[in-house]
N, C-alpha and C positions, 0 to 999 in steps of 0.2 A: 504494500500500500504506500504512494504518494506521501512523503512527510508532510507538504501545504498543497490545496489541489482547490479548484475552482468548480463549485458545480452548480451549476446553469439552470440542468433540466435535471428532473424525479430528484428531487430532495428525499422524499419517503425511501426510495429502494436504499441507500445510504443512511436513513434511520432507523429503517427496518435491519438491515446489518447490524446498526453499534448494539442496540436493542437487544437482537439476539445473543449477547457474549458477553454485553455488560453488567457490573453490582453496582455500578450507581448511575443512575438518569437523571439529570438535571432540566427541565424545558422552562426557558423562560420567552415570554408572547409577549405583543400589544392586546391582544384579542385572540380571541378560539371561534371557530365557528363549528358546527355540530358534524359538517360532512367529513373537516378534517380530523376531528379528535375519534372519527369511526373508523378513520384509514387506519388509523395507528392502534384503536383499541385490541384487538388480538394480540399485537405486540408488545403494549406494556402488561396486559395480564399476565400472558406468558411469564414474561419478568418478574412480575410480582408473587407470581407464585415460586417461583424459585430463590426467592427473598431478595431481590433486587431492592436497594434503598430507591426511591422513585421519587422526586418532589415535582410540579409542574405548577407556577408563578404565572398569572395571565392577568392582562389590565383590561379596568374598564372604561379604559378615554373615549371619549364620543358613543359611548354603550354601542359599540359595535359588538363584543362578543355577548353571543347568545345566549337566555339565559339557557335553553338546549343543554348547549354545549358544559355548559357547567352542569349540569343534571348527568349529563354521558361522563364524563370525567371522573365523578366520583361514583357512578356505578359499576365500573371497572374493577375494581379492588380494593375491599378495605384497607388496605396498607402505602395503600397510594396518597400523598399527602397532596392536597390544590389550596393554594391560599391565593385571593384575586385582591388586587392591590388599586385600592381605591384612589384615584388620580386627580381628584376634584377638581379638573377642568386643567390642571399642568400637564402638559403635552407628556407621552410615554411612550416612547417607540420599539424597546430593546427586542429582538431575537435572538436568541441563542439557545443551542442544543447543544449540553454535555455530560457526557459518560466517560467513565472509567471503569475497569476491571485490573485484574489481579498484575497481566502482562503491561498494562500501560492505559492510554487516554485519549480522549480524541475530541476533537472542540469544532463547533460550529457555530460563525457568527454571519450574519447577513440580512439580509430582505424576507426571508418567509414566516411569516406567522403561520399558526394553526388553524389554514384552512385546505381544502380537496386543490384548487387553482393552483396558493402556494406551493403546496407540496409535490403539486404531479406536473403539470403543462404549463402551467404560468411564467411569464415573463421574471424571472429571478436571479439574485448571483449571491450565494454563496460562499464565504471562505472556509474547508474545513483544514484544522491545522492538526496534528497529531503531537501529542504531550511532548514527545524527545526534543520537538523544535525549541523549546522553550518551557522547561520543568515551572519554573517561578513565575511563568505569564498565567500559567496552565491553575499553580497554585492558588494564584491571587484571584481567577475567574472564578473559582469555585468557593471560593473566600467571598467575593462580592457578591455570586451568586444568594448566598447564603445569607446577607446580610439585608439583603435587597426581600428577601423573601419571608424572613421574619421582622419589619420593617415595621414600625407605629402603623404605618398606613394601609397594611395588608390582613384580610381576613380570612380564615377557614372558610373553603366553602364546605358547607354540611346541606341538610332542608332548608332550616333555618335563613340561613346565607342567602342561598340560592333563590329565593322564595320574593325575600329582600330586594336582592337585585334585580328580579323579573319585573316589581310592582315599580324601580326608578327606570328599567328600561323601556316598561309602557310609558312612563309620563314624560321621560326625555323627548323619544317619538313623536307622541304628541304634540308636544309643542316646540316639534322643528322636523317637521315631515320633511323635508327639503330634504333631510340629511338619511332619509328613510330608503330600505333594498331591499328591492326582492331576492330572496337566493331559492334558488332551486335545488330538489331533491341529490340530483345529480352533478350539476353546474352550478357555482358561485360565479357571478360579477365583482371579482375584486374589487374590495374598497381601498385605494391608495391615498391613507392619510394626510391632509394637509401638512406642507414642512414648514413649523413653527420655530422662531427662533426660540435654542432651547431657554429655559429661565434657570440662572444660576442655582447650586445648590446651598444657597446659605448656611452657614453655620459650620460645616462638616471640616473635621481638622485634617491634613494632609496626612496620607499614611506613614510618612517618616518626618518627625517631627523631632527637637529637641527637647528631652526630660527633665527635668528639673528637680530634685532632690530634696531633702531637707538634709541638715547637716546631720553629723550625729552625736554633735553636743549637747542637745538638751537629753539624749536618752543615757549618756556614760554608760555606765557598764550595763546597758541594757538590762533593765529590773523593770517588773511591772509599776504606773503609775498610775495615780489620780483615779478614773472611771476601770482602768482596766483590772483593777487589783479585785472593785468589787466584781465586774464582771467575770473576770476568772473563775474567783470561790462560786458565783451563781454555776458558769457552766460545768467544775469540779464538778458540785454537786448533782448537777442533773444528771451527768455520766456515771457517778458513783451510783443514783437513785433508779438506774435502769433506764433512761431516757433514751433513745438513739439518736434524736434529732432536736433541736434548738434553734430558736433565732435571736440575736442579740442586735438593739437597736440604739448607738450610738452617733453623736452629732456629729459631724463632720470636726476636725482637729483635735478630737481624742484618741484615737488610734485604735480604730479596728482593725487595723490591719497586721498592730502589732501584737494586740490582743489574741489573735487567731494564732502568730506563731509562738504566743505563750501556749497556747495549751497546746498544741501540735507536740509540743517536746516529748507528750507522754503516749506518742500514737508513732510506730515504725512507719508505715508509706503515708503519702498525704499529697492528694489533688487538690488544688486551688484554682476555681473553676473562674472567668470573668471576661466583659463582651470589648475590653478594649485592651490592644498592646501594651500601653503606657500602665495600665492598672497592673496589667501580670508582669512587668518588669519590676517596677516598686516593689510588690509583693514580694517578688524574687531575690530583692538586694535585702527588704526589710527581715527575711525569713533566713537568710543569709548570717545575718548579724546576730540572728537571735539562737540559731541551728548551727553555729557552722561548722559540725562535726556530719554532716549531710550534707549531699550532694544533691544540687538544684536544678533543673533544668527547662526548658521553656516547649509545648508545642501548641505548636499555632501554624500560619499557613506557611511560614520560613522553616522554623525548625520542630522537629521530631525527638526530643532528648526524653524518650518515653520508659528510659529505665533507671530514673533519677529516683532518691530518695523521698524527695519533693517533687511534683510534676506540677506546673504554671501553665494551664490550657485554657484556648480559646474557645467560648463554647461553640463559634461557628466551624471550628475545625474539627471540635471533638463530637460532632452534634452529627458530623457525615458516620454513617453505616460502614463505613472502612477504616476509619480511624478510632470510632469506640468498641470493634471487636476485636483490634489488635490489642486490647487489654481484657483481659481473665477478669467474671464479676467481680471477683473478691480483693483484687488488686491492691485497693485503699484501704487502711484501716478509718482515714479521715478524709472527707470531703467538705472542700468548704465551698460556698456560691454566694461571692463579694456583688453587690447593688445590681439586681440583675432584673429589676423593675424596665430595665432600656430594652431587652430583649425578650421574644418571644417566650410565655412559660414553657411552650410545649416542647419546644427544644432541651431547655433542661429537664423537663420532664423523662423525658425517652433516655436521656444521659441519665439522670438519677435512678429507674426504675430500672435500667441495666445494670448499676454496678450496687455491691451487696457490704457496705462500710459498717464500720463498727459506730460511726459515729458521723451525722451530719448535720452542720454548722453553716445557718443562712448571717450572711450581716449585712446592714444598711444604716444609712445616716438616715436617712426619711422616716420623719414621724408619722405621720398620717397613715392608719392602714389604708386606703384606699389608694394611696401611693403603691406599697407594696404587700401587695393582696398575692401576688403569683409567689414571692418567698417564704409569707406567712403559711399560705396554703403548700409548702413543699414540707416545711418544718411543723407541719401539722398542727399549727396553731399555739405550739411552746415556745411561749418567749421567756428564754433565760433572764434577761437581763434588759431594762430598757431606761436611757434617758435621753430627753430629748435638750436642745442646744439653749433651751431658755433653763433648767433644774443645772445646768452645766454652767452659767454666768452666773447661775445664785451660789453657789457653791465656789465662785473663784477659778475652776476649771476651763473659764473661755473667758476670753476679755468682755468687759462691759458695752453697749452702744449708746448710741443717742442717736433716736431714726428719727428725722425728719419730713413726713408727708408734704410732699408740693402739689397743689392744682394742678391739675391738667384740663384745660375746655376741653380737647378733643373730640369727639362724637360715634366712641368706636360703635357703636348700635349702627351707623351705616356703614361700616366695613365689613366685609362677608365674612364669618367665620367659615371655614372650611372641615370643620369637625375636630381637628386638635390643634388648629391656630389658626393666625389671621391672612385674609390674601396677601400674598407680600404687596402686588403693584398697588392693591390700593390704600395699604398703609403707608408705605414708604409716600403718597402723596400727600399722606397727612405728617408728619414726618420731618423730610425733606423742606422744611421752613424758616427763613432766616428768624421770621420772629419766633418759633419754639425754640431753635438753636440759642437766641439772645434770654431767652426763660431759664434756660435748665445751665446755660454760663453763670449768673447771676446768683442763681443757686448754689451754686458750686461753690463760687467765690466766700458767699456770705457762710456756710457750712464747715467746708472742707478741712482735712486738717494735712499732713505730708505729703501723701504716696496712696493713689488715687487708682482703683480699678472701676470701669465703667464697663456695663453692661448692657450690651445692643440688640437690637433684634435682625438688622442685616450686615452685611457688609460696606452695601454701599452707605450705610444709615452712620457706619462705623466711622467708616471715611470721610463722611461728611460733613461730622460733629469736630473729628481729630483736624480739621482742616481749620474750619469756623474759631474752633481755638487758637488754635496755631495763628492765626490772623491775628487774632487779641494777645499776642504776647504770653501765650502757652507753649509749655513746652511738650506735645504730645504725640501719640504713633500711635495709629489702627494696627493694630494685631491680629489677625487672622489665619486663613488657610490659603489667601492667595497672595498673601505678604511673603515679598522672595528680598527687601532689601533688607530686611534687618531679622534675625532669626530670633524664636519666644524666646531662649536664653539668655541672649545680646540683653533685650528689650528687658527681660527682669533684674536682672544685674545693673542698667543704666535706672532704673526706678529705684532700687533698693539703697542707689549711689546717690539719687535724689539728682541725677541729671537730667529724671525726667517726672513730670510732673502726674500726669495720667495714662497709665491705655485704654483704649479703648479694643472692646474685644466681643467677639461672639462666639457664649459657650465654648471657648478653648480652656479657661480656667473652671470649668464646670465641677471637676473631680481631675484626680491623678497630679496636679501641682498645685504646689502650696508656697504661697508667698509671706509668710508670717509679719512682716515688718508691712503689710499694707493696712494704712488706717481710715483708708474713704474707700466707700461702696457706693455708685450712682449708678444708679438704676433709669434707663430712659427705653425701657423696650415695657411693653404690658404683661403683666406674669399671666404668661396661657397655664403653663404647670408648677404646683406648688412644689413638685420636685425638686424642679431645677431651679426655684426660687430659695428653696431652705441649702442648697448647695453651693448657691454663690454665696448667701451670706456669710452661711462658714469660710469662706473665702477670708473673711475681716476679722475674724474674728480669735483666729489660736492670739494665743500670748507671746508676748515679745517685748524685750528689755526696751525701757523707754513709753512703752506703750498703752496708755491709761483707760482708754475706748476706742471703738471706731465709732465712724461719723455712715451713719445710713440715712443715704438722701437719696425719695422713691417720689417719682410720679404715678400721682394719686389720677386715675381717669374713671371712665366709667364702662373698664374692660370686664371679662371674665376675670372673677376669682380678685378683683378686688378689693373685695369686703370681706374676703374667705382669707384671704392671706394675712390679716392682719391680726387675726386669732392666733397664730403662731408664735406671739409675741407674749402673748397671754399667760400671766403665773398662772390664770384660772383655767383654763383653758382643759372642759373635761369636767368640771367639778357642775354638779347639779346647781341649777340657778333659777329659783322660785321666780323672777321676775318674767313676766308677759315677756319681755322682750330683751336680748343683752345687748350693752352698751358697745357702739361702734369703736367706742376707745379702747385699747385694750389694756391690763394691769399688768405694768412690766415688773422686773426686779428692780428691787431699791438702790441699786447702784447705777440702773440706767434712763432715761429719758426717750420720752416718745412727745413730739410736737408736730399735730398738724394743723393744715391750713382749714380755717373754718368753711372755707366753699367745699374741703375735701370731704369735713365731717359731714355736712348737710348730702352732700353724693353719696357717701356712704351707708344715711339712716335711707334715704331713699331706696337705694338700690336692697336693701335691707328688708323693707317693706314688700317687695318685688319677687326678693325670691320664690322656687320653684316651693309650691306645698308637697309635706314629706309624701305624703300619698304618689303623688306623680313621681317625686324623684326614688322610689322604691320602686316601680314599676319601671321609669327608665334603667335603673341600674341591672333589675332582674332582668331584661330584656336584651339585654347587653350580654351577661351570662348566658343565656340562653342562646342566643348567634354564636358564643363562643363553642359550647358543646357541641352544637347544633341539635338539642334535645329540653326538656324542662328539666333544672337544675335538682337533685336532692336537698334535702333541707340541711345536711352538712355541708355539699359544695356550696350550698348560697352563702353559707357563715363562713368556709375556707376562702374560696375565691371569690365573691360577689366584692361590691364597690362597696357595699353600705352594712351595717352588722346585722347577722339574723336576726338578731334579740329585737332590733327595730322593726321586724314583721312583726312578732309576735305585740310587743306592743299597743304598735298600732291597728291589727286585726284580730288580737286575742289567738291566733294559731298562724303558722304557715297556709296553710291547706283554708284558711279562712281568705288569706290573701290570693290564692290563686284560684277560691270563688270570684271574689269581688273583680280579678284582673280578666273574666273570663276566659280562665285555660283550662277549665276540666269536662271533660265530657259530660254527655244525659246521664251517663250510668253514674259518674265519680261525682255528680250534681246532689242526686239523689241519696249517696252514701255520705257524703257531706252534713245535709240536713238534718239526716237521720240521725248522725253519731256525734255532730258538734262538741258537743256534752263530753263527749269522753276525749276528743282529740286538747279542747282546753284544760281536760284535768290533768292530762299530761305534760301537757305546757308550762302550769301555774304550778302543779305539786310542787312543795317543799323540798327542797334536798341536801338538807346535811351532813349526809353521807348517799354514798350512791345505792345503798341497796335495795330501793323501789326499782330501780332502772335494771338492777343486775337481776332481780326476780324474773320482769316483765321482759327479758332481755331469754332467761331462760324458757319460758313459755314460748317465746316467739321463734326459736329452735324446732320448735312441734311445726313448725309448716301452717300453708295459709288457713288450713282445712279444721286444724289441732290446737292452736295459738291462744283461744279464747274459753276454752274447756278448761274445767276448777283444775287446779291443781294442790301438794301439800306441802310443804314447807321437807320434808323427807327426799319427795322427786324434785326440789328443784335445788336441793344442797349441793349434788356433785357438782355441778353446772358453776353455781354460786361460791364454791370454796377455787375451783379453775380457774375461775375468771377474776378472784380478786386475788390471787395467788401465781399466775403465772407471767405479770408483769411488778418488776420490783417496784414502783415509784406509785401502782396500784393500792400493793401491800404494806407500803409506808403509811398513803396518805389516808386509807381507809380499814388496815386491818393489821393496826399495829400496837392499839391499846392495849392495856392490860387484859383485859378477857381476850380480846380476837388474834392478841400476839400470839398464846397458848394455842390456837386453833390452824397454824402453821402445819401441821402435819394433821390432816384429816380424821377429823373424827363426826360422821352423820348424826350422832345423836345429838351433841355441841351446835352442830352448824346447826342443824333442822331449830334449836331451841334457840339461839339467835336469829333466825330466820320469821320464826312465827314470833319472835318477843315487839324485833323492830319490823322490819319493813310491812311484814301484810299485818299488824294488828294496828298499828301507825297509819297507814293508808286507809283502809277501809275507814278507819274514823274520822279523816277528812274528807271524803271523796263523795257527800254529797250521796248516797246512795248508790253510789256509780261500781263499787266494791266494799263486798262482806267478807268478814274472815270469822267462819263459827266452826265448831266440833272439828277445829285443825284441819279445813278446807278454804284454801284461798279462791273465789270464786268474781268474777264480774259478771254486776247483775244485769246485763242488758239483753234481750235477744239479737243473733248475727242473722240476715238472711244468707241464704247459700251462696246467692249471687254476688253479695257484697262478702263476701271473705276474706279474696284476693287482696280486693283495695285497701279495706281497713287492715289488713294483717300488712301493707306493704307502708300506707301510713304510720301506721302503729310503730310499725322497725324504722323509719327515717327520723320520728323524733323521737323515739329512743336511742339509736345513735346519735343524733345531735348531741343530747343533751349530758349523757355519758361523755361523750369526749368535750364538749365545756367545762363540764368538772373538772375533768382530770387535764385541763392544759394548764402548762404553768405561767403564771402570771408573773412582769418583769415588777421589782421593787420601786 
């Protein structure tokens, strides 16, 4: 075979080749259409039954791909992964087709997307290159590939999805028939997309960039400090208490990262899993210093150093089907997976669920769960240890602020949101203004105190501001990914020398460099995410000699998440608050200040007034979850993974299963079962629970099957089950059967447990449950009739909030 070859005509017979011999398929589209994704259908099944890793990435610009073709796509093979990558009107053009197997690799990049024309007789050109030509071109495709495909902007397509996309392909049509094709059974009329110029990719840091370091003075002989010391003893103990898995939730400049190779010391191999370069390098020098009687090594799309003591991997390289089975499940004793909120769950999922660690350890700086919902839900909801960057200034562990809110008129409500941020063209029109530029100067001056990092929302925005300075006798430089004259290293070294007054930057300081000596934070971009709002501020915020506050000066508008952001400031923040309504202002710590502008406060209560009622935003969030599956979520994943916490279902509809009456998602039949059993689904909910053994009772009943589950039982039959189950998890046995009587019941004895059994949970229950359960003559019994028909449902009800609520209990809660 041709090392690089040009192919013209039949694309398919040359994908139908790499297809038959490949283990991993990569297809990336603009669009699919149904005729072409049937040429190939036979092909990638084959494959996928032979366990071919298969992903296939396709956009929906100009909703030219069909919803069809997405419906074919994922009927092919359950192991076939499609995620369609939502383009909100940014032009998306990419093709490419690549495979790899055991012998080598083969790349194709050109003009055909995924239709019948493209692929057979259609006017096309093709480049395919074959891996030997270039290992590292080869590497980096399949790197970007990957990256591009679990991207913010990209969804599973599942029913769900697909369903979705059908209902915006009808409305797009609709109202622009113009753009509307017939395609035929057997014949398409190629759509040959308009050529747009492309629109820059803001923000995105160059793949080879300079690091930046922190010295390694302030850690001397490397000993645990300040937040780390408690977090240690928390995670010690979870691992002693039987835990396997953990997440520890620290601010940014308290060292999670060093944290993680404290306890690593006591675990032989150890993955350190995370979605950027810059992060697994750090990690690698920081684990280095703290290990260095182990050997470190890095894989990612350059290097393979996969038989290191410590291994440093990219989840997009370890995430490929060839590169996580050249490691043995049991490989790690320790897995760690550092802020992985940026990247796809599902990818670390399939990486987590393959390998079999003695012990695995999530960490992030972001407080909010709803932030990070995907690492909560990996670590099953155990948080060892949590403080977040405002309990870290009270305590002297982060330096103090003084945030200063400025107006902003602006009118972002006529700027389109795009679903996770704003259109650039037509912010940057609001933006791009001498007189804003003459606002947020002025501010500065009046505020400011040394050494000044500012934070943008473009490039050109970046530029534009570091110019306008610069005119006024500033000394400043836009810092970004397309800055080639002066490199981030130069540029922080000249600031920290005070030769230079501000940068200006977008998201390159987000995480992985830490400037310690910077004392002004200005904010002139709108916080789309609170993520990457609580990441720069720790920017300002580690300690450093000389250094008494920083100065946080934020334009206050009337964006998303501007009234939400400012809770994070809040000592209260969390704590129950009897008031109708909390104050826009929020209660900082006594060593810092918060001053805003009274237009920004009156913006504030307004937009305050406005927000979404919880009703709707639990239904937005569930619905969210639900396209993720592409199924209705379990009442544990809605508490694991959902945006918003189960407990606020329940709340506010008295059960789950009441919420998803009210949302209409249950069928005639589940409608019916609903009405009927109410009664019992809320007692389930509201029971008391002191200890778990109502749940571990109703937990062994529900072992009997859908048919058996609700049939009396006695406190004799459901002992084996009940001494298993609070006995065969240590952290169980501690926190529920360690008293003085139940310690003694450690080694099995039916007559003990049956007399514990009937003393607490069934003679405890039945006397609050409202008639709903009796326990007489040492028969546990609920008194309700089941019809036959309704067994299934209420027996699979019954099991989801009992699992819920069982592992509520038992997660551990951060101090």
């Amino acid at each position: 075979m041709s090392k690089v070859e040009l192919i013209s005509r039949r694309l398919l017979d040359k994908l139908q080749e790499q297809m038959s011999r490949s283990s991993t398929i990569y297809i990336l589209t603009s669009f699919a259409m149904k005729s072409g994704v049937r040429l190939l259908k036979d092909s990638l099944r084959a494959a996928a039954e032979r366990g071919a890793d298969i992903k296939i990435c396709v956009g929906d610009y100009l909703f030219v791909t069909q919803p069809e073709a997405l419906r074919e796509l994922i009927s092919i093979h359950p192991d076939i992964e499609v995620r369609l990558y939502r383009s909100e009107g940014i032009s998306f053009h990419p093709k490419a087709y690549l495979f790899e197997d055991t012998e080598g690799g083969y790349f194709i990049v050109g003009s055909s997307n995924l239709s019948r024309s493209a692929l057979t007789d259609g006017v096309e050109w093709n480049l395919g290159l074959d891996k030997s030509v270039d290992e590292d071109v080869f590497a980096e495709a399949m790197e970007q590939f990957l990256k591009l495909f679990y991207a913010p902007e990209t969804v599973p397509v599942n029913a769900e999805t697909a369903a979705d996309y059908e209902k915006q392909h009808q409305d797009y049509h609709q109202r622009h028939p113009n753009l509307a094709r017939i395609w035929a059974e057997n014949e398409e009329i190629e759509l040959m997309l308009p050529t747009e110029t492309e629109k820059k990719q803001e923000g995105e840091t160059a793949d080879k960039v300079d690091v930046v370091h922190e010295t390694a003075a302030p850690y001397g002989t490397i000993q645990p400090r300040f937040a780390q010391v408690e977090a240690l003893e928390r995670l010690e103990a979870a691992y002693e208490e039987g835990y396997d898995k953990a997440m520890v939730v620290m601010a940014t400049g308290l060292g999670k990262t060093y944290l993680a190779a404290f306890f690593a010391r006591r675990f032989s191999r150890v993955l350190f899993i995370a979605h950027r370069e810059e992060i697994l390098r750090q990690a690698k020098q920081s684990f280095e210093r703290v290990i260095p009687d182990r050997t470190a090594g890095l894989y990612d799309g350059n290097q393979k150093e996969g038989n290191a003591d410590m291994v440093f991997a990219s989840i997009f390289t370890l995430s490929m089907k060839k590169h996580l089975h050249s490691f043995r499940p049991d490989a790690f004793d320790l897995i760690i997976v550092d802020e992985f909120h940026h990247a796809a769950a599902r990818s670390y999922e399939r990486v987590l669920c393959y390998f079999q660690p003695k012990f695995l350890l999530g960490i992030t700086a972001t407080p909010d769960r709803s932030d990070n919902k995907d690492v909560y839900a990996l670590c099953d909801g155990n948080v060892a240890y949590r403080i977040d960057f405002i309990e870290a200034v009270q305590r002297g562990w982060l330096a103090p602020f003084h945030y200063y809110g400025v107006y902003d008129d602006t009118d972002y409500s006529q700027i389109k949101w795009l679903g996770n941020r704003y259109d650039e063209e037509e912010l940057l029109q609001v933006q791009l203004r001498e007189e804003m530029a003459e606002k947020i100067l002025r501010a500065w001056k009046r505020y400011k105190k040394t050494r000044t990092l500012v934070f943008c929302s473009s490039i050109r925005q970046a530029d534009f501001l570091s110019e306008y300075f610069q005119r006024h006798g500033c000394r400043t430089i836009s810092l970004h990914s397309k800055q080639t004259a002066i490199s981030r290293k130069q540029a922080i070294a000249m600031l920290e020398r005070r030769e230079l007054d501000a940068i200006f930057t977008v998201d390159l300081f987000n995480e992985g460099v830490d400037i310690p000596s910077v004392d002004t934070l200005l904010f002139v971009r709108p916080t789309e995410s609170l993520t990457v709002f609580i990441q720069q501020v720790g920017r300002g915020l580690r300690l450093y000699k000389g250094k008494d506050y920083c100065v946080i000066i934020d334009l206050i508008g009337n964006y998303r998440n501007a009234d939400v952001k400012l809770r994070l400031f809040d000592t209260q923040r969390g704590e129950t608050k009897k008031k109708a309504r909390e104050s826009v202002v929020p209660t900082v710590p006594e060593t810092c200040e918060l001053h805003l502008d009274v237009q920004a406060i009156h913006l504030l209560e307004e937009m305050q007034k406005k927000r979404q009622p919880r009703k709707e935003r639990l239904l937005a969030d569930y619905r969210e979850l639900k396209q993720e599956l592409g199924r209705r979520p379990t009442y544990l994943e809605l508490h694991l993974q959902g945006r918003s916490e189960a407990a606020e279902y329940k709340q506010e509809f008295g059960s789950y299963v009441a919420f998803l009456y009210w949302a209409g998602e249950l069928s005639e039949l589940e409608k019916e079962v609903f009405l009927k059993h109410e009664p019992w689904l809320v007692e389930m909910e509201r029971t008391v629970m002191s200890k778990s053994y109502k749940m571990v009772v109703l937990k062994a009943m529900l072992e009997r099957g859908p048919s058996g589950w609700h049939q009396p039982i006695t406190p004799q039959e459901a002992a084996p089950f009940f001494h298993r189950y609070l006995t065969e998890k240590e952290y169980r046995k501690r926190i529920d059967f360690s008293d003085g009587e139940t310690k003694r019941l450690w080694e099995y004895d039916q007559e003990k447990v049956s007399r514990l059994i009937a003393r607490m949970p069934m003679t405890k229950w039945s006397g609050s449950s409202n008639g709903l359960i009796s326990f007489e003559n040492n028969i546990f019994v609920l008194q309700f009739p089941i019809a036959r028909e309704h067994e299934e449902i209420l027996h699979n009800w019954t099991k989801e909030i009992c699992e819920y609520r069982l592992h509520v209990y038992f997660e551990r809660k951060g101090g």
